[in-house]
FIDREN-249650 format. One record per residue (C-alpha): residue number from 1; residue in three letters; x, y, z. Coordinates in Angstrom, 3 decimals, always signed. Layout:
! residues N
     i    aa          x          y          z
   NUM   ala          X          Y          Z
...
***
This chain:
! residues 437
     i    aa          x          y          z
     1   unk   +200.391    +65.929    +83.299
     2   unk   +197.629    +68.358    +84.175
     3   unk   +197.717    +70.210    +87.467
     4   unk   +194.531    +71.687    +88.717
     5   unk   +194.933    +75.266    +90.444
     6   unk   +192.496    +75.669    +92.954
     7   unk   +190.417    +79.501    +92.804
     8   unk   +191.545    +80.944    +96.844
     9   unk   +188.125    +82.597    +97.883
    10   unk   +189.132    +85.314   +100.337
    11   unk   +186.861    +87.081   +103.377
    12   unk   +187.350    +90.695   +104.776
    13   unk   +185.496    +90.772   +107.671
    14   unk   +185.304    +94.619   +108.577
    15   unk   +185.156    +96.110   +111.983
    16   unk   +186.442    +99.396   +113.168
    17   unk   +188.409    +99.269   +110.052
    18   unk   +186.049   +101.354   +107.102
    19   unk   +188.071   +101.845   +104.750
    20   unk   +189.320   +100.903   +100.918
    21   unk   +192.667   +103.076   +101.394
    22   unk   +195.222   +101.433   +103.880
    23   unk   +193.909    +98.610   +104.461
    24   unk   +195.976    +95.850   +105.369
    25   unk   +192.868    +93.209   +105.419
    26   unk   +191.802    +94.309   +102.043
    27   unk   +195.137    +94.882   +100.679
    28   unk   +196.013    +91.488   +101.457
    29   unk   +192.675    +89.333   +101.033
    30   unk   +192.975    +91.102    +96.675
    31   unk   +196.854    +90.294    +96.319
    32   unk   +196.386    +86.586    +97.554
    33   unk   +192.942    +85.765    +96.156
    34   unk   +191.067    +85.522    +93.121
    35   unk   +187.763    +86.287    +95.015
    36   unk   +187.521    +88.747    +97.258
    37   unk   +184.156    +89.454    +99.431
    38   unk   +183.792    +91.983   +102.296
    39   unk   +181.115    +91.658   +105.457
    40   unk   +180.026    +93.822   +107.866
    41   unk   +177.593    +92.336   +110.745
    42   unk   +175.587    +94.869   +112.579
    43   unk   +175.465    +92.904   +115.972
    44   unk   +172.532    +93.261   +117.910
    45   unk   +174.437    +93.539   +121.125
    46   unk   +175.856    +96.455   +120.139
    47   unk   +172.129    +98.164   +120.421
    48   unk   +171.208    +96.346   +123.919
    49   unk   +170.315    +98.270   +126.789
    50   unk   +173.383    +97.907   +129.192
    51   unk   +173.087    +97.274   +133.162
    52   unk   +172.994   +100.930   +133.755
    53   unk   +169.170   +101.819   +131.609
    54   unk   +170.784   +103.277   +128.403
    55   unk   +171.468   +102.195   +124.912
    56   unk   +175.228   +100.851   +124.847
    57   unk   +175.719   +102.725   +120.999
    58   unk   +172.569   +105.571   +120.829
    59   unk   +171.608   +107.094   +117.803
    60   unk   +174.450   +109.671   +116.750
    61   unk   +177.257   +107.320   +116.471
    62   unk   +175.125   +104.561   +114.576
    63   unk   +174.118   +106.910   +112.327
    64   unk   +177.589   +108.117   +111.330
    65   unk   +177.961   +104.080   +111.216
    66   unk   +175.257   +103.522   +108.812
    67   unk   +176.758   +106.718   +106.665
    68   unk   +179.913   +105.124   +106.684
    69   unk   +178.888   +101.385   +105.721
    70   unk   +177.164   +103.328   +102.562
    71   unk   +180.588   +104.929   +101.518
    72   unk   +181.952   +101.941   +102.127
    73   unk   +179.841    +99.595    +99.964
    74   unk   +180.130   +102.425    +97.106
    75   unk   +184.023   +102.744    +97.364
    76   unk   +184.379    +98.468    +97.146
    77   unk   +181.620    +98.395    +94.237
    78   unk   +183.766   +100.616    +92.353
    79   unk   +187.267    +98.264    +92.947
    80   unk   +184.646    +94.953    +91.785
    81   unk   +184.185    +93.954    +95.549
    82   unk   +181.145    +93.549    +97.358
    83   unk   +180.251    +94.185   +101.042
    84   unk   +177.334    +92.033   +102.164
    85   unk   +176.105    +94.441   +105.480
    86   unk   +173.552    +92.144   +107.636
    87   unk   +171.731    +93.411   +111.202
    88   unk   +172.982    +89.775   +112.964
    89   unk   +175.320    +87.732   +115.036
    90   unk   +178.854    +87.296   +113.599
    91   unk   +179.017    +84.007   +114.762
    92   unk   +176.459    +82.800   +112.959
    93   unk   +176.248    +84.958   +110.241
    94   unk   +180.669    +84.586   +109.155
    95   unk   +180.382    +80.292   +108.936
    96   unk   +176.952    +80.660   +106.751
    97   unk   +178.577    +82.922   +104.323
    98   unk   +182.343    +80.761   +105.064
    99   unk   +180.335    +77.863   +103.660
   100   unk   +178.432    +79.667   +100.879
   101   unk   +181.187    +80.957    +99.218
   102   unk   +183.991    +78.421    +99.628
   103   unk   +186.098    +80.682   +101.800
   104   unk   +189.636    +79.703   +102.235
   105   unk   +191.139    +82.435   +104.350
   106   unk   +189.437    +85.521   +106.569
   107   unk   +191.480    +89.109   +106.939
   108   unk   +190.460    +91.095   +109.740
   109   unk   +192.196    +93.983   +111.921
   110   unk   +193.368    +92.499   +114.992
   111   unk   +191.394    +93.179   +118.053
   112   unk   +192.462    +92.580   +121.927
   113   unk   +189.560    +94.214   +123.776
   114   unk   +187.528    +91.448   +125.563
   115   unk   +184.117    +91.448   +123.980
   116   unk   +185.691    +91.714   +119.877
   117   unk   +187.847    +88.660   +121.254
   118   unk   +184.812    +86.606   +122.600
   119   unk   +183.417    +87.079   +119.200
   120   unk   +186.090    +86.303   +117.275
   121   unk   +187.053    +83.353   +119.318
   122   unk   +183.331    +81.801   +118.956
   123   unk   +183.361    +82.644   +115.228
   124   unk   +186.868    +80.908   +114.506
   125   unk   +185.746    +77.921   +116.559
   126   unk   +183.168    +77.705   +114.645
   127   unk   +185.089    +76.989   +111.237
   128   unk   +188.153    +75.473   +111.848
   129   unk   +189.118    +74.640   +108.801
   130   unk   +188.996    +78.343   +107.181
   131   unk   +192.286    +79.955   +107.845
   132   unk   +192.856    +83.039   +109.645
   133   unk   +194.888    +86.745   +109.043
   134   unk   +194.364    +89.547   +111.246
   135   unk   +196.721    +92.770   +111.361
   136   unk   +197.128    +94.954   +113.667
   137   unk   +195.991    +98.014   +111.424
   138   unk   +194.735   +100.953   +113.795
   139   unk   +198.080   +102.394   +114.804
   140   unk   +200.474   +105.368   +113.586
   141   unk   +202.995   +102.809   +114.872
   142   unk   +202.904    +99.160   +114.440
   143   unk   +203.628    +96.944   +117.237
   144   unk   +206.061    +95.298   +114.981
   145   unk   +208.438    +98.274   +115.048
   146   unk   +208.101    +99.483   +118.527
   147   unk   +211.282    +99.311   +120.754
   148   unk   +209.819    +97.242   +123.378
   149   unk   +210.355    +93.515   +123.225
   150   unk   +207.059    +92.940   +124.663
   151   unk   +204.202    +94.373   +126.025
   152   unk   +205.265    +94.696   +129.648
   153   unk   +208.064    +97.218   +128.907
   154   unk   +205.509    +99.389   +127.602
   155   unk   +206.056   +102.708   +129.924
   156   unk   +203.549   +103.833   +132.476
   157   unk   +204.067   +107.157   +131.638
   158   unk   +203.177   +109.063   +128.341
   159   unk   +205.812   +111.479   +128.131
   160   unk   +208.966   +108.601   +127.927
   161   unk   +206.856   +106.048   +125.672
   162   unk   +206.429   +109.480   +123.035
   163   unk   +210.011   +110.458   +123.606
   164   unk   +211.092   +106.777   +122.929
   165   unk   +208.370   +106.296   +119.583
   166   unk   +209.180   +109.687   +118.109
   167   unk   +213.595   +109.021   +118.046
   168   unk   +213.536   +105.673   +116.860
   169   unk   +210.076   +104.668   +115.253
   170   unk   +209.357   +105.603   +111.175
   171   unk   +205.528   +105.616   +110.394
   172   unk   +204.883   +103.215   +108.156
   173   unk   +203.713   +104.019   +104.138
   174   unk   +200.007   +103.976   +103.463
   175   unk   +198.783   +100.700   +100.923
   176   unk   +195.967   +100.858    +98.027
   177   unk   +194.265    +98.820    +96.097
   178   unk   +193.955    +98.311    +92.542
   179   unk   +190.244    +96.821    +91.657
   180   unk   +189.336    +93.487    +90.571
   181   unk   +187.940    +92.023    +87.469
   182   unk   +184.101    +92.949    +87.277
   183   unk   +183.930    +88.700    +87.397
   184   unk   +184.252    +89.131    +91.127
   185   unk   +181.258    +91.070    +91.924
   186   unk   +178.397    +88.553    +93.280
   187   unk   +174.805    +88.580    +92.575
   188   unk   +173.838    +88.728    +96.047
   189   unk   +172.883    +92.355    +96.770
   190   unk   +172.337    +93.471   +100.448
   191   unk   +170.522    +96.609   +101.630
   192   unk   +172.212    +98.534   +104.665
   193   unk   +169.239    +99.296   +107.783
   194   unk   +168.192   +102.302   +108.460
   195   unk   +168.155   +103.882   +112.017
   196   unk   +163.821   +102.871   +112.024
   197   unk   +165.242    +99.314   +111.409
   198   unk   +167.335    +99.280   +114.187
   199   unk   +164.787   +100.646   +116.924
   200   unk   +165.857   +104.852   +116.617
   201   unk   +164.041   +107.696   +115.877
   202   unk   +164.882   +109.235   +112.872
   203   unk   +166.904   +112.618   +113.879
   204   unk   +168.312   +116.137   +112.614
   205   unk   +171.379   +117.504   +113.966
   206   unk   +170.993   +121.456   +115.171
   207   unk   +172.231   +123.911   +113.461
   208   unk   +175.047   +124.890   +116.428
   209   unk   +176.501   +121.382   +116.906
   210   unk   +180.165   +121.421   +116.732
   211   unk   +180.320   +118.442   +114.221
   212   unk   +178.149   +118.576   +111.520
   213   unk   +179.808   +116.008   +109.672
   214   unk   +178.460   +112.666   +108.137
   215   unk   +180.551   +109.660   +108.264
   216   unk   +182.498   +107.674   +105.427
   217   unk   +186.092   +107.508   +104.213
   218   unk   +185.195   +110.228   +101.557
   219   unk   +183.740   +112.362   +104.339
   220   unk   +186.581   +111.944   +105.996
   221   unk   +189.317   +112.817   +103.240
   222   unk   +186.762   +115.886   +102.711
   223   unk   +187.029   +117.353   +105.709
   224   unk   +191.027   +116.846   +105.547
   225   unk   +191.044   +118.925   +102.535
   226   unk   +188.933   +121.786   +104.160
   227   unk   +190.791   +121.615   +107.754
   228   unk   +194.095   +121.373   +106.068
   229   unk   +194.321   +122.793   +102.724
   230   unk   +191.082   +125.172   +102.166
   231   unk   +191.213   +126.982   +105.572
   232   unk   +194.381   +126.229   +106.542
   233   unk   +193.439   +125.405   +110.023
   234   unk   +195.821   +123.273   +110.968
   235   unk   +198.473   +125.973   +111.291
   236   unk   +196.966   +126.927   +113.794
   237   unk   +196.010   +123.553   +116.043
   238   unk   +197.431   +123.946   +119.198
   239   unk   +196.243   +127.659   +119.777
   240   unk   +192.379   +126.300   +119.004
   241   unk   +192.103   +123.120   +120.117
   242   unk   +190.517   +124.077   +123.457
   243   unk   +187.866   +125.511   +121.807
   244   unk   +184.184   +124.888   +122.586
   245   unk   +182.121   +126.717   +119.458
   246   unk   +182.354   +125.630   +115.841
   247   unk   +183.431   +122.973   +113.569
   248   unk   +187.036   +124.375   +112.922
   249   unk   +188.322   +124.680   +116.847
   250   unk   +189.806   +121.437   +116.639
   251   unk   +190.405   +118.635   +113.054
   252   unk   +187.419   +116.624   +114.270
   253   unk   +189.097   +113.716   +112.777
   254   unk   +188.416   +111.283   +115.748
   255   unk   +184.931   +110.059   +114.564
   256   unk   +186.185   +108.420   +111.491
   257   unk   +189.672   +107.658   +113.515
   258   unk   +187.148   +105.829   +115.651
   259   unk   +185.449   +103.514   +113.452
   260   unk   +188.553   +103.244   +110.906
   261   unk   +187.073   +105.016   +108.140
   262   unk   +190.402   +106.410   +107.487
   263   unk   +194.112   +105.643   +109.199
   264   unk   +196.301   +107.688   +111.280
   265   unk   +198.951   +106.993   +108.898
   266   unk   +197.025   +108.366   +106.578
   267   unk   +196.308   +111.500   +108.653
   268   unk   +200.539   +111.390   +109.171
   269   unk   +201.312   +111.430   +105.912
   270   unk   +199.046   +114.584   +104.982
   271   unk   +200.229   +116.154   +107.858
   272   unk   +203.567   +116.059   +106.553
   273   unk   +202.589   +117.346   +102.758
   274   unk   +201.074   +119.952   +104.840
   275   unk   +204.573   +120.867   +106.726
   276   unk   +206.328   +120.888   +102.887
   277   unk   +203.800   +122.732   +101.209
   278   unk   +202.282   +125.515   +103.951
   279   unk   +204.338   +125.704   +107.063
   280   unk   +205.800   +123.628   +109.719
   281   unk   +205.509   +124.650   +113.598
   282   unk   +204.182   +123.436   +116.877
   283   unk   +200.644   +123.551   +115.412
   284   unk   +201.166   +121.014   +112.921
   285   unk   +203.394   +118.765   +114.969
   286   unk   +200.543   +119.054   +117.955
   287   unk   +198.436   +116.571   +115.559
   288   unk   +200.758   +114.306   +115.489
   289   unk   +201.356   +114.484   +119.133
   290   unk   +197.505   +113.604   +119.785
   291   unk   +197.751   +110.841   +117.374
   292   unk   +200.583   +109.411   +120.034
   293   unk   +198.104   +109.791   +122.638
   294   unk   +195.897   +107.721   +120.890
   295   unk   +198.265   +105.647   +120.362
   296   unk   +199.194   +105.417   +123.663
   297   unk   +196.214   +103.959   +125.168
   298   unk   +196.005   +101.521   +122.565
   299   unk   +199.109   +100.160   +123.856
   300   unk   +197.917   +100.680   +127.034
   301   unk   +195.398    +98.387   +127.015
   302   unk   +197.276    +95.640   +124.702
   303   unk   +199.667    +95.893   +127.975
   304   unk   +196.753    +95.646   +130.833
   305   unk   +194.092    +94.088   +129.220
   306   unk   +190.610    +93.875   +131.340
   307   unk   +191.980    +96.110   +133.851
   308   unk   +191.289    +98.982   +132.000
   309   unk   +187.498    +98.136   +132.693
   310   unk   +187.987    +97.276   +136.095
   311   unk   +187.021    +99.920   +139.238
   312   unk   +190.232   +100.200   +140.217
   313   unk   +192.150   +100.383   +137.048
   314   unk   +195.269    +99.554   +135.580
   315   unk   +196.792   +101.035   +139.208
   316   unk   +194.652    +98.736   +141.280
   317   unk   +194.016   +101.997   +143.851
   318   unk   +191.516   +101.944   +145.647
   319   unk   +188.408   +105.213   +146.543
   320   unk   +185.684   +105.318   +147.192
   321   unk   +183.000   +105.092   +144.914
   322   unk   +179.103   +105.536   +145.000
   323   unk   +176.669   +105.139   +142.342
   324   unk   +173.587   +106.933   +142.625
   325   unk   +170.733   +107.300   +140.032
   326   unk   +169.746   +111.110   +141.441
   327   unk   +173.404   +112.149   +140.686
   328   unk   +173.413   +110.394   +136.805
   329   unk   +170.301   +112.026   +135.668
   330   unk   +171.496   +115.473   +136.981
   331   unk   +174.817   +114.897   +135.370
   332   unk   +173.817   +113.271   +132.233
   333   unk   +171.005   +115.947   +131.857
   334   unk   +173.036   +119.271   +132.974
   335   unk   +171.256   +119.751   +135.777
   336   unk   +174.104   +119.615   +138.057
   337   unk   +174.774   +123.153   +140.640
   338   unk   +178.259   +123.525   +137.640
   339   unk   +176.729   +125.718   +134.661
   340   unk   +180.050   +124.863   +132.633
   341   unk   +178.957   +120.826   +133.606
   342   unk   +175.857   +121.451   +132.407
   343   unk   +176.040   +123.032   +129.094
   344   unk   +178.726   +120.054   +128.256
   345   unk   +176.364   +117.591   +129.234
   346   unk   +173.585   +118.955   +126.984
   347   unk   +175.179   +119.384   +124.179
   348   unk   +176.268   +115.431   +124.251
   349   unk   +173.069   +114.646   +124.956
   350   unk   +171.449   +116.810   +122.228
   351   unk   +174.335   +116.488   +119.467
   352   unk   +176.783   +113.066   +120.277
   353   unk   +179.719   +115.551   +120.561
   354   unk   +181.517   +117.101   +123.274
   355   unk   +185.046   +118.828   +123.091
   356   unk   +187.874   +117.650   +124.455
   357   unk   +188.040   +120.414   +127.282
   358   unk   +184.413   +119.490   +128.108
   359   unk   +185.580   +115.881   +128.583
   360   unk   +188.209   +116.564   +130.696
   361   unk   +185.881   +118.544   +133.059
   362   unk   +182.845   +116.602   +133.320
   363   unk   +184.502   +113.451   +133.671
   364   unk   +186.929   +115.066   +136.494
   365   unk   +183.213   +116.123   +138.206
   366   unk   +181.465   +112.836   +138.481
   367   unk   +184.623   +110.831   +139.494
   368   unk   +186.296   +113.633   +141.507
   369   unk   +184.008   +116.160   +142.655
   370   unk   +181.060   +113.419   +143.238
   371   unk   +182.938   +110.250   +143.522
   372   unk   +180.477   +108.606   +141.414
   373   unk   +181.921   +104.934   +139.860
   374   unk   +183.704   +106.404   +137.083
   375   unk   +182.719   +103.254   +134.932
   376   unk   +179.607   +104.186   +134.814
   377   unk   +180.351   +107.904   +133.135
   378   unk   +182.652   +106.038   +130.855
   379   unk   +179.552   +103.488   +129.435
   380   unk   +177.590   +106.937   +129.045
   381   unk   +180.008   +108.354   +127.562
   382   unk   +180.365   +104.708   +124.699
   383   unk   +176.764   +105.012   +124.428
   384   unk   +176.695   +108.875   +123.235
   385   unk   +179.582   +109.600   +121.566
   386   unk   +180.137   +109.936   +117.935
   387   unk   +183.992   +108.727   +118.136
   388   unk   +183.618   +106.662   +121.086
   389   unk   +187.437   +104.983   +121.254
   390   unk   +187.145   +101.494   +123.675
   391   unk   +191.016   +102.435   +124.218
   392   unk   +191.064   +106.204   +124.324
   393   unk   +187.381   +106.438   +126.361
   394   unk   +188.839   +104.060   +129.135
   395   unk   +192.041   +105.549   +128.858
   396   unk   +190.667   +108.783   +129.712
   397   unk   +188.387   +108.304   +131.955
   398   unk   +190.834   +105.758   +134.148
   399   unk   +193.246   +109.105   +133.703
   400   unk   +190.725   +111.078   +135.022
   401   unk   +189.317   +108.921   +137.777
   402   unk   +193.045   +108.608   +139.409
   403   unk   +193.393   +105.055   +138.490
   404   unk   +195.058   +105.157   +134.842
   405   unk   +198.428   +106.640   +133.572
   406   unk   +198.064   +110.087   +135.775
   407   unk   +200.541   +109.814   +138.995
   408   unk   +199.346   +113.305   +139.988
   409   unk   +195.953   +112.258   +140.500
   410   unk   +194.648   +115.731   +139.383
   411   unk   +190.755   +117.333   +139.933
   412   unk   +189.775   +120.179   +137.804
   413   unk   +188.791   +123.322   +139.303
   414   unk   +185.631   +123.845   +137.243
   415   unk   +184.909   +127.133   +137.299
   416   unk   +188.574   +128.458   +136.573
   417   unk   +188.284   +126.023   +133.494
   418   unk   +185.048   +128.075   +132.349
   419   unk   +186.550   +131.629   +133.054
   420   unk   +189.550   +130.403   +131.142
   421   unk   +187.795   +128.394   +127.960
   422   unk   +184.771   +130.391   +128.306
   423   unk   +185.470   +133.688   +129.172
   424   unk   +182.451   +135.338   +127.780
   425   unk   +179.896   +132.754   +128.589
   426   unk   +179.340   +131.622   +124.778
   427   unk   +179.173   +128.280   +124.786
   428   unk   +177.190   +127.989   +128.040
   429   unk   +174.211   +130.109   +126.886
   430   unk   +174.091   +128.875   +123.711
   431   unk   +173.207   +125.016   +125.620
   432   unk   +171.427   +126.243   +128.791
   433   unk   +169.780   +129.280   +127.397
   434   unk   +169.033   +128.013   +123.438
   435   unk   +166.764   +130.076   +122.608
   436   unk   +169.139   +132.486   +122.068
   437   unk   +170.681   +130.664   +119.303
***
């Protein structure tokens, strides 16, 4: 008696997940298939205008998108796979290609944010009869091995949820691929848009932007070799990381945290080579810690869902709020009476990056100071940023808005932030006076 063994055809359907290296979607579509394709849809929605007159992604993050698709398609041609990249719906560009190629199964990273599950949702509806895996692949720890029997028990408060993670959790090892036979590459070839195709202006970066980086998982394991191991910055983390001026204040490592061109276990794992090789101290560990916090409002959000978009948060307090178009284009052009505002502002607007001590103050002076709806700074703030988070921007902002995981409901006081972070005035004359610089 012959048996026939039927060929499995998988699909990787990338999202925030860029990578070749730990990847659970990949890693598992080339162990239980003979083919293996990747897709990436760039979905028009993603470049709409939103309800509030701006872009919802701008220029400098799709950019650093379209740099790391590139990388991406490189990396997979070299391990036999190939990543069709189309400007398109996924729900009606997944089923065509589904059907094309005789898919059997479809790996993705699991998403829980409302407008990746509408998507997903249509798309599996869709094709019914294709089978689905999905991991949840952007934490340091997996929601398998958390000690919380379900989302609910997740705490409210930062501090006990780290205490609780860091005693009794192990981060996970990192997985790799070997590549396929060159018999799985496919003849069709597809070219990745430019910005022009997409509607932007082509653009250079200046010269004084804090991140001058390009995106991709190699730019990303680059950089990790210079902050770590050439310049040995990381020893010195927590002392810099307020910084406002330069590349090397803080790792930078959020952009391609942000769209998954490389994992936080990943980032662990070096982390602790680092601590063997060069020195361990609160520095070192002070990465880690912010990796938690990212963490954090992942699990955040798996545990509140929609309310994390919602006015009055995941608290359900009540302010007031106003939202007034006078008071947006002063704030999101620095034209606001705060000079340490201002400069912030500017350099988003002119670069797509913003430190972490300029987020915490501008976002504390529209909500706080002005009382403006705080969802509206946090759709800005999607639309501009290089490593624009869903979790960690509405996290954040929530936090600083008095509706989030905060129960002291604290305002900055502005100006002592400037005299303390910018004591001599540097980073506010180089945005607000520039030609100086």
């Amino acid at each position: 008696m012959t048996y026939m063994f039927k060929i499995m055809n998988g699909l990787i359907w990338f999202r925030n997940d860029l990578r070749t290296i730990d990847n659970h979607s990949l890693y598992n579509a080339c162990r239980e298939n003979e083919k293996v394709i990747g897709i990436y849809c760039l979905d028009p929605r993603h470049f709409e205008t939103t309800q509030y007159g701006f872009k919802k992604t701008e220029k400098f993050r799709t950019q650093f998108l379209l740099e790391t698709l590139a990388e991406l398609q490189q990396n997979l041609a070299e391990k036999n796979i190939s990543l069709l990249v189309y400007y398109g719906y996924p729900e009606q560009l997944i089923p065509e290609i589904a059907a094309k190629y005789q898919i059997d199964t479809i790996y993705c990273q699991k998403e829980w944010t409302q407008e990746e599950v509408d998507v997903a949702t249509e798309v599996r509806n869709l094709i019914p009869a294709v089978n689905w895996k999905t991991y949840y692949d952007q934490f340091l720890f997996h929601p398998d091995d958390i000690p919380y029997e379900d989302w609910d028990k997740i705490p409210e408060v930062f501090t006990e949820f780290r205490k609780q993670l860091e005693k009794k959790i192990r981060v996970r090892p990192t997985v790799s691929i070997s590549a396929k036979p060159i018999a799985n590459v496919i003849e069709e070839k597809t070219t990745i848009p430019t910005l022009e195709d997409l509607g932007f202006e082509d653009f250079k970066q200046p010269n004084k932007t804090a991140f001058p980086f390009k995106g991709g998982e190699n730019q990303a394991k680059k950089r990790i070799k210079e902050y770590f191991w050439d310049t040995k910055k990381l020893a010195v983390y927590k002392k810099t990381r307020n910084g406002l001026v330069g590349k090397d204040y803080s790792s930078k490592l959020s952009a391609w945290l942000a769209n998954g061109s490389i994992s936080a276990r990943m980032i662990y794992w070096e982390v602790q080579q680092f601590e063997k090789k060069v020195v361990k101290n609160e520095d070192t560990y002070w990465l880690i810690f912010e990796l938690i916090w990212r963490d954090y409002f992942k699990y955040i959000s798996l545990k509140h869902g929609n309310k994390i978009f919602q006015l009055n948060g995941i608290l359900q307090k009540e302010y007031h709020w106003n939202q007034n178009t006078k008071a947006f284009n002063q704030w999101t052009n620095g034209t606001t009476p705060e000079h340490f505002v201002n400069a912030n502002m500017i350099e988003l607007q002119k670069t797509g990056w913003m430190s972490n001590r300029g987020r915490q103050n501008v976002a504390s002076y529209w909500a706080k100071e002005w009382e403006q709806d705080w969802r509206i700074g946090a759709a800005y703030f999607e639309s501009m940023l290089i490593d624009y988070d869903v979790h960690s921007n509405y996290g954040n902002w929530m936090y600083n808005a008095g509706v989030g995981n905060d129960p002291r409901d604290r305002k900055f006081n502005i100006k002592r932030q400037a005299e303390m972070y910018d004591g001599d005035g540097k980073f506010q004359k180089m945005w607000l006076i520039p030609e100086l610089f």
